[in-house]
C-alpha positions in Angstrom: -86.3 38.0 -73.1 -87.9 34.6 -74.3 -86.1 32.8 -77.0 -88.1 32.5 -79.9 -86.4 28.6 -79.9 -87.5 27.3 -76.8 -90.6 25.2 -78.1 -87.8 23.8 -80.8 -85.5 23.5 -78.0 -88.0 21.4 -75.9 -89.5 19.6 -79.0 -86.2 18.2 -79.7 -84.7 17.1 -77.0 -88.3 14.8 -76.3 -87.5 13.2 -79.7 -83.6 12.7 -79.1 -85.2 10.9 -75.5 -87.9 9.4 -77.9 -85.4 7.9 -80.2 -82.7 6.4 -77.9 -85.9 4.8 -75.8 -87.5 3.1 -78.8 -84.4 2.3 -80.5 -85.3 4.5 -83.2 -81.5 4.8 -84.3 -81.1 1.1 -84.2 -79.4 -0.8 -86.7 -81.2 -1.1 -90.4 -83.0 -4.2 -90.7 -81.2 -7.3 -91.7 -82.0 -8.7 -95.1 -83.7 -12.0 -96.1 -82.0 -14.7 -95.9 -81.9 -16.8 -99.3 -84.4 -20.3 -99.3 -82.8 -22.9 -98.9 -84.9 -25.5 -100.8 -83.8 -28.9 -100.0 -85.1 -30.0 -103.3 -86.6 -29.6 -106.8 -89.3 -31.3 -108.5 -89.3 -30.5 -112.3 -92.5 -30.9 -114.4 -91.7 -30.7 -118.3 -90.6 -31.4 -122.0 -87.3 -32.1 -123.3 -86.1 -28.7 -122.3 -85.8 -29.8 -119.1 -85.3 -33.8 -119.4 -82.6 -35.5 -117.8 -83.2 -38.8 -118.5 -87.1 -39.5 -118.6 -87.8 -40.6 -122.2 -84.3 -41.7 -123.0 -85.1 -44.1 -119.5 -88.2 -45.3 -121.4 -87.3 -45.2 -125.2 -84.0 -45.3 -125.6 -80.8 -43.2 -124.6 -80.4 -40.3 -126.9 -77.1 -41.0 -129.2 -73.7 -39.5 -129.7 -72.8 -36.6 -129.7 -75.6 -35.6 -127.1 -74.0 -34.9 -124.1 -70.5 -34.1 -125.5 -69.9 -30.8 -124.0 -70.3 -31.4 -120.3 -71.1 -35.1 -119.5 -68.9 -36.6 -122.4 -71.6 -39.3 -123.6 -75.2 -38.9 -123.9 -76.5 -38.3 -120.2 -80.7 -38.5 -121.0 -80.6 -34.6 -122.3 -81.4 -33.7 -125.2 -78.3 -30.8 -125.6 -74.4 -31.2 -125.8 -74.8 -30.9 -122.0 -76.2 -29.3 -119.4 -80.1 -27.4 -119.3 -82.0 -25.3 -117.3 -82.9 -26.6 -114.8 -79.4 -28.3 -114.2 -78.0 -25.0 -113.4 -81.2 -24.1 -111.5 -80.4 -27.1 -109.6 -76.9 -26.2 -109.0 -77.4 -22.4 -108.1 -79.4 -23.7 -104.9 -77.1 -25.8 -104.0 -78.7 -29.1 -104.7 -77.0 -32.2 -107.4 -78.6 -32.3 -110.5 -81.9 -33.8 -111.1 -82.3 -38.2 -111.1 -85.2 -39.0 -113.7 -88.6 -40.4 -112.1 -88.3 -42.9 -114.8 -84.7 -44.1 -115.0 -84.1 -46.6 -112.2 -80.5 -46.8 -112.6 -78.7 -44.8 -110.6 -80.8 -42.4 -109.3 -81.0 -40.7 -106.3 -84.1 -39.1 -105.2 -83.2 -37.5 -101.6 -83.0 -34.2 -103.2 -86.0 -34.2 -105.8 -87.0 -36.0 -108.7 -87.7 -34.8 -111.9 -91.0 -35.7 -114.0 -90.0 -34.3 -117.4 -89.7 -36.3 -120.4 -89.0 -35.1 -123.9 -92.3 -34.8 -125.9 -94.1 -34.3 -123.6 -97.0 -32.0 -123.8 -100.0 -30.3 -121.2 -102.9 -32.3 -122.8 -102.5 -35.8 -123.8 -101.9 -36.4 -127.5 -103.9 -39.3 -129.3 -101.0 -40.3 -130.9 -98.4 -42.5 -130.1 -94.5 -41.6 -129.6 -93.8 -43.4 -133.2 -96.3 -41.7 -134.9 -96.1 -37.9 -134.0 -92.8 -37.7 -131.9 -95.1 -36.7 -129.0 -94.3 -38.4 -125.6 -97.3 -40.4 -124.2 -96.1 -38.7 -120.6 -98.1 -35.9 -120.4 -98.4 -33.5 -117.8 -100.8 -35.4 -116.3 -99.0 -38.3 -116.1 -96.2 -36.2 -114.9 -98.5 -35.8 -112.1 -99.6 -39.0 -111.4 -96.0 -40.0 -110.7 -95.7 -37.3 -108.5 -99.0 -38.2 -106.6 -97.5 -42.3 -106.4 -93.5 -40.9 -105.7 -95.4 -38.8 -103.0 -96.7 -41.4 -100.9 -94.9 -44.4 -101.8 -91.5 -42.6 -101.0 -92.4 -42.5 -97.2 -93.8 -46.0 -97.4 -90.4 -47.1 -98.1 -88.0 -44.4 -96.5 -89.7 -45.5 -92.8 -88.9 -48.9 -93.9 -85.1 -48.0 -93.3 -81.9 -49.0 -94.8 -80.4 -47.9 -98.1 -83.8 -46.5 -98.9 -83.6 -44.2 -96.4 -81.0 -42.3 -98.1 -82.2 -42.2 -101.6 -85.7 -40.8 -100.8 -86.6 -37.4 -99.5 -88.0 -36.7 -96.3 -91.7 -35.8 -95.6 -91.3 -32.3 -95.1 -89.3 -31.6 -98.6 -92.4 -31.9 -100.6 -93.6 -29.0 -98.4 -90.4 -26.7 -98.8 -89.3 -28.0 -102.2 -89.4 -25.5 -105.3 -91.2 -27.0 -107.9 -90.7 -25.7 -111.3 -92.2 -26.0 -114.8 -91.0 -25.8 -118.4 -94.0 -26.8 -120.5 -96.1 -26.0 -123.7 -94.4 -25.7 -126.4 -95.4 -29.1 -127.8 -98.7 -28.1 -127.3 -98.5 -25.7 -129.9 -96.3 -27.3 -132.2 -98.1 -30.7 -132.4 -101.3 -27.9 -133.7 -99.6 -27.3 -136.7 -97.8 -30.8 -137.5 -101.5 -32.1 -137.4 -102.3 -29.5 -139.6 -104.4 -27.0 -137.9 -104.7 -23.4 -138.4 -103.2 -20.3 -136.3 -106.6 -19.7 -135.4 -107.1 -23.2 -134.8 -103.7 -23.9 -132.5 -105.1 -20.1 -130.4 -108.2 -21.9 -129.8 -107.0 -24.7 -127.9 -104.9 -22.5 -125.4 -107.4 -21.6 -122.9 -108.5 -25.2 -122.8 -103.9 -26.0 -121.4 -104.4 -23.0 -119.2 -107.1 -25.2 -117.2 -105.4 -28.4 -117.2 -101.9 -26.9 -116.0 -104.0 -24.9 -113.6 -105.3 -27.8 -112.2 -102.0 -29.7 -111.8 -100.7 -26.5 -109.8 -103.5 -26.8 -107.7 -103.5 -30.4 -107.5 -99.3 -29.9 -106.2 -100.7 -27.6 -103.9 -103.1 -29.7 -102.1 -100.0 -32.1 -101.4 -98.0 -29.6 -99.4 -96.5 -27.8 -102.7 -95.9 -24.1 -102.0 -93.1 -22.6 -103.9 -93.7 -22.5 -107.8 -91.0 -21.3 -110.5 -92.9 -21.1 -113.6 -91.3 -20.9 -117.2 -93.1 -19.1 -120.2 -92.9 -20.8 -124.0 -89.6 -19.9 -126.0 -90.0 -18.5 -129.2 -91.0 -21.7 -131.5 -91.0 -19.7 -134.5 -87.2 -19.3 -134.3 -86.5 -23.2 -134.0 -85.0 -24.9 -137.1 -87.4 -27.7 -136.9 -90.7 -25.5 -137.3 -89.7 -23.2 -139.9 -88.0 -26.5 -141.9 -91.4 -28.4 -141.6 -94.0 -25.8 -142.2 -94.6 -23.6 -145.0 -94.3 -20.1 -143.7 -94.8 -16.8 -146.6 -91.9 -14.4 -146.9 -94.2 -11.9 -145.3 -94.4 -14.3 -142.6 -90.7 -13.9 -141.7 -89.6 -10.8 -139.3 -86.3 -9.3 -139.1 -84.2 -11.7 -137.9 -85.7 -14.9 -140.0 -87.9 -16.3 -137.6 -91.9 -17.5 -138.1 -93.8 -14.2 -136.8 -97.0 -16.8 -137.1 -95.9 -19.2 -134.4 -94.2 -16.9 -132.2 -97.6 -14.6 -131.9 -99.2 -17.7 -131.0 -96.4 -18.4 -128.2 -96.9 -15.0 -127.1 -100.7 -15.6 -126.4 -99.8 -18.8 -124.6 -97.5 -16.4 -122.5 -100.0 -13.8 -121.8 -103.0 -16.8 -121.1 -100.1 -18.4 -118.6 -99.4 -15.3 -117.3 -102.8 -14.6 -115.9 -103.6 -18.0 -114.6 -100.6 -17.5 -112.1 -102.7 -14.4 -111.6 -105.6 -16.1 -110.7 -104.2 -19.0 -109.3 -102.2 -16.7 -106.4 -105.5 -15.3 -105.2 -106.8 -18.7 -105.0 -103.8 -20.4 -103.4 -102.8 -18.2 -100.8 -99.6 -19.6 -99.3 -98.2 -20.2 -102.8 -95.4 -18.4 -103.5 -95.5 -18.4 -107.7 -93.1 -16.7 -109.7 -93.4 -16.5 -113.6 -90.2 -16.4 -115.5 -90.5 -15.1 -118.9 -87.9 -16.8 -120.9 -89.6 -16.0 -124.3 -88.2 -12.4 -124.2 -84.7 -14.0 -123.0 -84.7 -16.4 -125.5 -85.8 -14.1 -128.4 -83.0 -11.4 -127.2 -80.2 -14.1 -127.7 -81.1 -15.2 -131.5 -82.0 -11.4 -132.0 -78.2 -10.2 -131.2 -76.6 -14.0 -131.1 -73.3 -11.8 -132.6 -73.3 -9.3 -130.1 -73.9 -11.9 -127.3 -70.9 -14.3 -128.5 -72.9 -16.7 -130.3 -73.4 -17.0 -134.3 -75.6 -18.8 -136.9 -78.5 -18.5 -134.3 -81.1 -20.4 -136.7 -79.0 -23.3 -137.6 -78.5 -26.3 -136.0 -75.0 -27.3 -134.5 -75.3 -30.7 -134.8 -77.4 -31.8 -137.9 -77.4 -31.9 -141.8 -78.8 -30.1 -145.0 -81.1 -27.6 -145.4 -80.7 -23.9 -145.4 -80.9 -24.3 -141.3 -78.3 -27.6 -141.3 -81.7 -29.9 -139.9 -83.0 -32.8 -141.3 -86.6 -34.6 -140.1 -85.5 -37.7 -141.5 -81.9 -38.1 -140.5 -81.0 -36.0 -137.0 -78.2 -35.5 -134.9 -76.1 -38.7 -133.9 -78.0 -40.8 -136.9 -76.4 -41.7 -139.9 -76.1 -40.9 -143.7 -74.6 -42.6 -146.2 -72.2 -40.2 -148.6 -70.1 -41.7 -151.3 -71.0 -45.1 -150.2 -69.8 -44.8 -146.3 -71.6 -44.5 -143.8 -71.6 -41.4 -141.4 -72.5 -40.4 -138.3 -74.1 -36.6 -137.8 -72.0 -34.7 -135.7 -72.1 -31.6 -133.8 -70.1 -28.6 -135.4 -66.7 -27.5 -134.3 -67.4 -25.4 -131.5 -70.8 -25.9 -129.6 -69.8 -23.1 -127.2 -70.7 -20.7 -130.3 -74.4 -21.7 -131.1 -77.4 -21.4 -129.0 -79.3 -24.1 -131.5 -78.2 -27.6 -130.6 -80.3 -30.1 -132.9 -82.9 -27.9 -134.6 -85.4 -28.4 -131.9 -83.1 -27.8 -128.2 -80.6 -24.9 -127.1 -76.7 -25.7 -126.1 -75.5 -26.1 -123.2 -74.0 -22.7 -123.9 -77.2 -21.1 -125.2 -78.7 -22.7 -121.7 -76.1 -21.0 -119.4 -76.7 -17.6 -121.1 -80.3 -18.2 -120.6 -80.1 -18.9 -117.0 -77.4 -16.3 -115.8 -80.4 -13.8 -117.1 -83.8 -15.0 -115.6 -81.9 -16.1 -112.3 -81.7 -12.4 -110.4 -85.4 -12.0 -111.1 -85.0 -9.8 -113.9 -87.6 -11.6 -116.3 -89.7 -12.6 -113.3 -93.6 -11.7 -112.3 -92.7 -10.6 -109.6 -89.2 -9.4 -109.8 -87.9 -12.4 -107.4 -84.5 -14.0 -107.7 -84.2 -17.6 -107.8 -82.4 -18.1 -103.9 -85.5 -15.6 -103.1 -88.7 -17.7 -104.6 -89.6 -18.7 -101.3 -90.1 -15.7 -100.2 -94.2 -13.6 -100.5 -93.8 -9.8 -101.3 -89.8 -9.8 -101.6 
């Protein structure tokens, strides 16, 4: 009698063939291999400055730069930011300022950022408002000059050759941004309502859209894009504007000004939206640091870190910062003068000077957002090279 398994019989042994022919039982398929971006151009405000303003205006006193560097280094933190540890996880040296001409190696990148620096030009000078007459657009404009010029004089030869990168970096470099929140703080310090400081936004989102596209049409393709913080938590906004105690949320921070951030956030967040349909090899990932950020001052105790809305190195106040007199100037008590130090253990805070994070606060930051768990889309760092990971 027939098996009733023959057809089974016969259907599997063709697939068994089928399989071993077309390799179907082959090995799994091997994983991405990490980017390896052989450098970084930074765009940005004092969050991510290594040396820009203080190049220009003045190194930034004792006791910035305690922590790590051991003197001021042209950061405004007791030592190390962002994007220095951005810098470091892809293997690179940390960041030479565009600005600062001693020292500086740019074979590796070059970083625009100068504290006080804002999207759209301020009319108002660095003595008046504390704003940085470098703004985004003139971070750009360096870029455009460093871009050309560099090859003018690395083909020359010599030591130059060395200390400028090569052609194709600005192709497979990661550029990244940290910018904004001056934007919406220099609103208010001139006075201007929520509503007011809101209205403004859309008009940034165009002009840091255009600078993204204007990267883009030099050869820039891989984008690592940081959200606003939340300025409403910063000593320095809720000591110099009046804020309502129904104003305050749960953990003491400015509801006012951090609603504001968010709308910057969600505005940013949809111009990388448009701006990958209309730059097609871009890769752009949007790190939302805001919700990092606002998770560390939320649970600072059960993260390691305590007084989360004072200042470690400052004076006075109910959130130790002083407008007048900030960290590394000097007061006068009992007749002698003395300098404003950092507290006793910097490694404990996440606020360094009222307005900037600690190095500590940055690490915690960064070991967060660098596996692509805040990202849009979910990328890691050593993966932002890399469409549809």
């Amino acid at each position: 009698m027939e098996s009733n398994y023959t057809r089974l019989d016969v259907f599997m042994v063709v697939l068994c063939v089928l399989m071993v022919k077309y390799n179907c039982l082959a090995k799994p398929l091997k994983p991405l291999m990490p980017c390896k971006f052989p450098a970084i151009f930074n765009f940005g405000d004092s969050n991510s400055d290594t040396g820009g303003l203080s190049a220009a205006f003045g190194q930034a006193p004792p006791p910035y730069g305690e922590t790590y560097f051991h003197s001021p280094a042209g950061r405004y933190s007791d030592g190390r930011l962002l994007i220095d540890f951005i810098a470091q996880s892809v293997g690179l040296p940390y960041l030479s300022a565009f600005l600062d001409s001693i020292g500086s190696n740019f074979s590796y990148g070059a970083n625009f950022a100068t504290a006080g620096s804002t999207i759209r030009p301020q009319n108002t000078t660095l003595q008046q408002s504390g704003f940085s007459p470098v703004s985004l657009n003139v971070q750009y404009y360096e870029f455009y000059d460093f871009h050309h010029r560099s090859q003018l004089f690395r083909n020359k030869g010599g030591v130059l050759k060395d200390l400028l990168p090569k052609v194709e970096y600005f192709s497979e470099a990661l550029y990244t941004f940290d910018i904004g929140q001056n934007d919406l703080t220099a609103g208010y310090f001139l006075n201007m309502s929520t509503d007011q400081v809101r209205a403004f936004i859309p008009d940034l989102m165009n002009q840091f859209a255009n600078i993204i596209k204007y990267i883009y049409g030099l050869g820039g393709r891989y984008f690592w894009i940081h959200n606003t913080g939340p300025v409403g938590c910063l000593p320095y906004v809720m000591d110099r504007l009046l804020i309502k105690a129904s104003q305050v949320d749960d953990i003491g921070c400015a509801s006012p000004f951090n609603e504001v951030a968010q709308y910057f956030n969600l505005k940013l967040k949809e111009v990388v939206a448009d701006l990958r349909k209309e730059l097609p090899l871009a890769v752009i990932t949007y790190v939302d640091v805001y919700s990092v950020k606002y998770e560390l001052i939320s649970h600072a105790e059960r993260h390691g870190f305590k007084h989360p809305l004072k200042a470690c190195c400052g004076h006075g106040g109910k959130y130790n910062y002083n407008m007048l007199v900030g960290c590394g100037g000097q007061i006068t008590v009992e007749g002698k003068e003395i300098l404003v130090g950092s507290c006793k253990d910097p490694s404990t805070r996440i606020n360094w000077d009222g307005v900037h994070f600690t190095e500590a606060g940055n690490k915690w930051i960064f070991d967060r957002i660098v596996d692509g768990s805040y990202s849009d889309p979910p990328i890691p760092l050593k993966m932002a090279c890399r469409r549809g990971y």
